[in-house]
C-alpha positions as CSV (number, residue, x, y, z in Angstrom):
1,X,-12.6,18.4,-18.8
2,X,-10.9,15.9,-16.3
3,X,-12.8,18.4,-13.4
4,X,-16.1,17.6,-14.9
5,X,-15.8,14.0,-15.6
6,X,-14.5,13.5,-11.7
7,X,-17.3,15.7,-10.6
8,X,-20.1,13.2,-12.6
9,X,-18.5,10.3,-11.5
10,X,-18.9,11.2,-7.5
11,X,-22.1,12.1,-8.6
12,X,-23.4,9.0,-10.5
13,X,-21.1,6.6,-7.7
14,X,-24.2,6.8,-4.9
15,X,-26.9,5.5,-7.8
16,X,-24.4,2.6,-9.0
17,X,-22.9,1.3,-5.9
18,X,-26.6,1.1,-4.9
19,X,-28.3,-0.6,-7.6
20,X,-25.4,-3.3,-7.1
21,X,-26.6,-3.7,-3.5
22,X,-30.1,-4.0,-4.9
23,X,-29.5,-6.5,-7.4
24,X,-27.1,-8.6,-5.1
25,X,-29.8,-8.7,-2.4
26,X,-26.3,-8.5,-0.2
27,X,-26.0,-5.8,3.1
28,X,-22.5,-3.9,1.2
29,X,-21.3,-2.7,-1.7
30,X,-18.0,-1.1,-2.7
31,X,-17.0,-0.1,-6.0
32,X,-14.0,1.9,-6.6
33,X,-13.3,5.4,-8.6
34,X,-10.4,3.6,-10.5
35,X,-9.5,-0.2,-10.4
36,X,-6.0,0.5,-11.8
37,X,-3.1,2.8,-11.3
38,X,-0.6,3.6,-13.8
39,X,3.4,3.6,-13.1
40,X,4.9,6.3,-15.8
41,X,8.3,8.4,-16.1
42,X,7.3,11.3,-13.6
43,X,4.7,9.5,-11.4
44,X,4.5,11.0,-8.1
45,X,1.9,9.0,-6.4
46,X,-1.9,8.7,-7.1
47,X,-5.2,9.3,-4.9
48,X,-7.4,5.9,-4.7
49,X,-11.2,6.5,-3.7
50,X,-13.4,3.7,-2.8
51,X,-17.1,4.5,-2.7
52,X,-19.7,1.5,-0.7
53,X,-23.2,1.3,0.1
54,X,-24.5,-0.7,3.5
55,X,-27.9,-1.4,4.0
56,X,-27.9,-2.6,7.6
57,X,-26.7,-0.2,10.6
58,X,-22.8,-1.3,11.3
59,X,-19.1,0.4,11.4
60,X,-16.7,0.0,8.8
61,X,-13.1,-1.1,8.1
62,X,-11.6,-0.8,4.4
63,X,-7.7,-2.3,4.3
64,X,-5.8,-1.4,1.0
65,X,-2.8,-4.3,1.1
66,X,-0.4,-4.9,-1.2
67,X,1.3,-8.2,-2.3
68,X,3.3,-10.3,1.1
69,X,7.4,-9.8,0.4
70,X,10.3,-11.2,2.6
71,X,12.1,-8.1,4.9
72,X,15.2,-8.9,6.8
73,X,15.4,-6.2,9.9
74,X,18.6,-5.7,10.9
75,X,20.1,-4.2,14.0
76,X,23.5,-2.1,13.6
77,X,26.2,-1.5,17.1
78,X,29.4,-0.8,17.6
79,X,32.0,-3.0,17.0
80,X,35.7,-2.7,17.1
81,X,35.0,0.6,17.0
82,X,32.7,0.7,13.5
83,X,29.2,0.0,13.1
84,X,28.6,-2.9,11.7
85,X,24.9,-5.3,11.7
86,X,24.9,-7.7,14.7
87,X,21.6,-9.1,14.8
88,X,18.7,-9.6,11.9
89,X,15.2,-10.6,11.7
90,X,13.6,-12.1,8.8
91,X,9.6,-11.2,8.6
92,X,8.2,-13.4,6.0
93,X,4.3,-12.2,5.7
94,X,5.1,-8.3,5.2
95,X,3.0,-6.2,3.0
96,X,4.5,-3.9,0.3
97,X,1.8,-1.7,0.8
98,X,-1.0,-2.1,4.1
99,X,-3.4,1.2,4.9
100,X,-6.4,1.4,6.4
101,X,-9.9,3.4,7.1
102,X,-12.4,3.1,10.1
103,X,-15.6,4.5,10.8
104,X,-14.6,4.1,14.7
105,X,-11.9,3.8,16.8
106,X,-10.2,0.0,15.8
107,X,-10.5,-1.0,19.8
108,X,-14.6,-0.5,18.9
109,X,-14.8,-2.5,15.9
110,X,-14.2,-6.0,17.6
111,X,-12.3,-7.7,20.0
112,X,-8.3,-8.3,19.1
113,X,-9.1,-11.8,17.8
114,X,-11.2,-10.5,15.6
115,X,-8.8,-8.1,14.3
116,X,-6.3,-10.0,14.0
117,X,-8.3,-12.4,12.2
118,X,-9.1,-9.6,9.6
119,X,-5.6,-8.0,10.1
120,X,-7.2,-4.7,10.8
121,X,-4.8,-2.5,11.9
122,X,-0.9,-2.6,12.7
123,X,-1.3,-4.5,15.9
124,X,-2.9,-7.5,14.3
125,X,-0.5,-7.8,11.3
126,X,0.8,-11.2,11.1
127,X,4.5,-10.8,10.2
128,X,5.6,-14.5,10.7
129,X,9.6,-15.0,11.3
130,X,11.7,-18.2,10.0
131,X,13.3,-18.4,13.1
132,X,12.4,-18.7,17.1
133,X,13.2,-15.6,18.6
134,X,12.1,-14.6,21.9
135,X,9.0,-12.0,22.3
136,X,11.3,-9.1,23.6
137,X,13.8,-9.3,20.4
138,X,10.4,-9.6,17.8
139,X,8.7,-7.1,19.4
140,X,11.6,-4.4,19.2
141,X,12.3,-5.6,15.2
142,X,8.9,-5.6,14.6
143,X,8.3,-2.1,15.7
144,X,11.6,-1.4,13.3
145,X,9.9,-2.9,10.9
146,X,7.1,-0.8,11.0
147,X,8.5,2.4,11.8
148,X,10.5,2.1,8.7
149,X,7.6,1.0,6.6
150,X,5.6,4.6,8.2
151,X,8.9,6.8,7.2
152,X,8.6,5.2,3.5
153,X,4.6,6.3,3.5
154,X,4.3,2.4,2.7
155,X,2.1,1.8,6.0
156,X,-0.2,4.5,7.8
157,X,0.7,6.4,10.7
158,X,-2.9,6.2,11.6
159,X,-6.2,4.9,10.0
160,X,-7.8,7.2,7.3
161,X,-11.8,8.3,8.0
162,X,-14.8,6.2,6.9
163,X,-16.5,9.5,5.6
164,X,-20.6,8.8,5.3
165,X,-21.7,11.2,2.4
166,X,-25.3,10.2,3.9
167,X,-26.5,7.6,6.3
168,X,-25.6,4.6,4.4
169,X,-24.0,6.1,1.6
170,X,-19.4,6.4,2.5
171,X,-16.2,7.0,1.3
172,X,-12.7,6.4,2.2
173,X,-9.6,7.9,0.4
174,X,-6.3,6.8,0.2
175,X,-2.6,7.9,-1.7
176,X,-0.4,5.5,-3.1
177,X,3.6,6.8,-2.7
178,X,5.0,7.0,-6.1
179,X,7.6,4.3,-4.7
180,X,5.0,1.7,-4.6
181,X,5.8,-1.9,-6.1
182,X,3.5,-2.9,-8.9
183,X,1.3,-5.9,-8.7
184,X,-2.5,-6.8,-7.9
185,X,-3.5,-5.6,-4.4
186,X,-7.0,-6.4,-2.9
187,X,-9.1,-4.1,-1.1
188,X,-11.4,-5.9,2.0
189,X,-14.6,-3.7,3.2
190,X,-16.0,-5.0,5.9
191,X,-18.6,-4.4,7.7
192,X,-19.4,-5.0,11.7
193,X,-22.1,-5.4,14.0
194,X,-22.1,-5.7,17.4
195,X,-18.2,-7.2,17.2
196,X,-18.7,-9.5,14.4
197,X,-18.2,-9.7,11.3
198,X,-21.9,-9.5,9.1
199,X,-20.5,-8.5,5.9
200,X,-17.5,-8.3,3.5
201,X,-16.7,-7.2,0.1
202,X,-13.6,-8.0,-1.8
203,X,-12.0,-5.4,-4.8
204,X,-9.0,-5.8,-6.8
205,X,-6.4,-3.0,-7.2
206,X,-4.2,-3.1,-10.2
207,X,-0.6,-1.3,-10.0
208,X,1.7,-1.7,-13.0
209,X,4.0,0.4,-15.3
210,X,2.8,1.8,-18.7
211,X,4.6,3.2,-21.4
212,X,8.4,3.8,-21.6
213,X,8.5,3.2,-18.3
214,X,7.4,-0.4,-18.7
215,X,9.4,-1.0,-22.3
216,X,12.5,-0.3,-20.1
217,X,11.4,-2.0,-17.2
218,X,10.7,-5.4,-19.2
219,X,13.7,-4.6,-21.1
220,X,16.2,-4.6,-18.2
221,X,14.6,-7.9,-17.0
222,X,14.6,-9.3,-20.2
223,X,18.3,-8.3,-21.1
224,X,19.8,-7.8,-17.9
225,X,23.3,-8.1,-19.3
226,X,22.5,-6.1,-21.8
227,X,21.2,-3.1,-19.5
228,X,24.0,-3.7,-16.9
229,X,26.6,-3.2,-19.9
230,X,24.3,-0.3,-21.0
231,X,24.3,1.5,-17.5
232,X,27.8,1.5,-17.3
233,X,28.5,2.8,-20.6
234,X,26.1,5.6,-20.1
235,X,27.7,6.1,-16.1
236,X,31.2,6.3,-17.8
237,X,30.0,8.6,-20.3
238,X,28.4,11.2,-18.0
239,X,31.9,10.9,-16.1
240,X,33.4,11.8,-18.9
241,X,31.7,14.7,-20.5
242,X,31.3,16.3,-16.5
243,X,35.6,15.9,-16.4
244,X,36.0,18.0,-20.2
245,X,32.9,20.3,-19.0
246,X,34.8,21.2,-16.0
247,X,38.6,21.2,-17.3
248,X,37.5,23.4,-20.0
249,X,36.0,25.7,-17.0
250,X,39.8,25.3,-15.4
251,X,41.6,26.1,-18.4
C-alpha cells in the first residue's frame, strides 16, 4: 500500500509542480514529497525528495540547511605529558544540518561571490568567529569543523545530483541522519543563468519528535529535576539487578 501511494505521488508530482508554475506565471517551482519529518523511538533517518519545474533553460542549486547553532572547535596537544585542549574556536553561524544538489559542477554555477552570497557549497559557508584570529588558525579549525560535521553525516561530502526526469522537469534526493536536531529548516532552489541568479524558490522543512518520544522529550525539559532524579534511580537500579544477576551466576 505505501509502494503504491509513493509510486502515484512521483507520478502525479510532474502535473502539480507544473500547474503551480502556470498559475504563478514565475520561471521555478519546487514542491516537496513530504514537508515534515517525524522523530520516533527507533528512527533511523529518513529520505527527503524535492521535485521542481523550470520553464527557462538554466542550472540548478537546491541547499537543505538546518537551523545556525554556536560550535566551539577545540584543538587537543600534549601537555605535561597528557592531552589536554590548548586552543578553541568559537564559529557562531554553523548549520545543524547544510547539504546540497547541483546540476553542474559549483565552480560553473557562478562566480565565488555569488556563492558565497547564496552559501552554495562548503567553501562559501559563512561561519563567523567572536574573536580575531588570524587566517592560518581559522582556516585549519574551520576545516575541523567541517570534517567533523562530514564524519557525523550532518554536512555532505560532496553535492547530491540535480536529476532531470525530462528537460524541465528534476529531482534531487537527500537523507536526514537519524541524529538530526529538530526544528524548521528551509530549502533554497535556485536557479542560474549565465552566472546570475534569475530565479529562486523558498520551502520549509519541518523536523520534530512525535509520540513517546516527544512526551519524554517535553517531559525532561519540563521536569528536569524530576527526570535527572528519575535517570539515576533507574541507572542505580540496572546496577543493581546486573550485580545479583551476576553473583547468583558466581555462586
Amino acid at each position: 500500500m505505501i509502494r503504491f501511494f509513493l509510486i502515484v505521488c512521483l507520478l502525479l508530482a510532474p502535473s502539480v509542480v507544473m500547474a503551480q508554475t502556470a498559475v504563478t506565471g514565475r520561471s521555478l517551482s519546487v514542491n516537496l514529497a513530504a514537508d515534515h519529518v517525524d522523530i520516533s523511538l527507533g528512527f533511523n533517518g529518513a529520505d527527503l525528495s524535492l521535485f521542481g519545474v523550470k520553464n527557462k533553460p538554466g542550472d540548478m542549486a537546491i541547499i537543505v540547511r538546518g537551523p545556525e547553532q554556536t560550535v566551539v572547535v577545540r584543538r587537543k596537544n600534549k601537555a605535561l605529558g597528557i592531552w589536554m585542549n590548548t586552543r578553541s574556536v568559537e564559529f557562531l553561524n554553523v548549520p545543524v544540518y547544510y547539504d546540497l544538489a547541483v546540476s553542474v559542477p559549483e565552480n560553473e554555477l557562478a562566480p565565488m561571490d555569488i556563492l558565497k552570497k547564496n552559501r552554495i557549497g562548503l567553501d562559501a559557508l559563512d561561519l563567523g568567529v567572536e574573536k580575531n584570529e588570524n587566517e592560518e588558525t581559522l582556516d585549519n579549525f574551520r576545516e575541523a569543523l567541517i570534517r567533523n560535521q562530514q564524519e557525523g553525516g550532518h554536512f555532505p561530502l560532496t553535492p547530491k545530483p540535480v536529476t532531470f526526469i525530462s528537460d524541465d522537469f528534476f529531482r534531487a534526493d537527500f537523507h536526514v541522519p537519524a541524529d538530526v536536531p529538530t526544528g524548521t529548516y528551509l530549502i533554497e532552489t535556485i536557479l542560474f543563468q549565465n552566472g546570475k541568479v534569475i530565479d529562486r524558490r523558498e520551502t520549509r522543512l519541518r523536523v520534530a519528535q512525535v509520540g513517546f518520544s516527544a512526551r519524554l522529550y517535553r517531559f525532561a525539559y519540563d521536569s528536569s529535576f524530576v527526570y535527572g532524579l528519575a535517570a539515576v534511580f533507574m541507572a542505580m537500579l540496572s546496577g543493581a539487578g546486573a550485580h545479583l544477576l551476576f553473583r547468583r551466576h558466581a555462586l
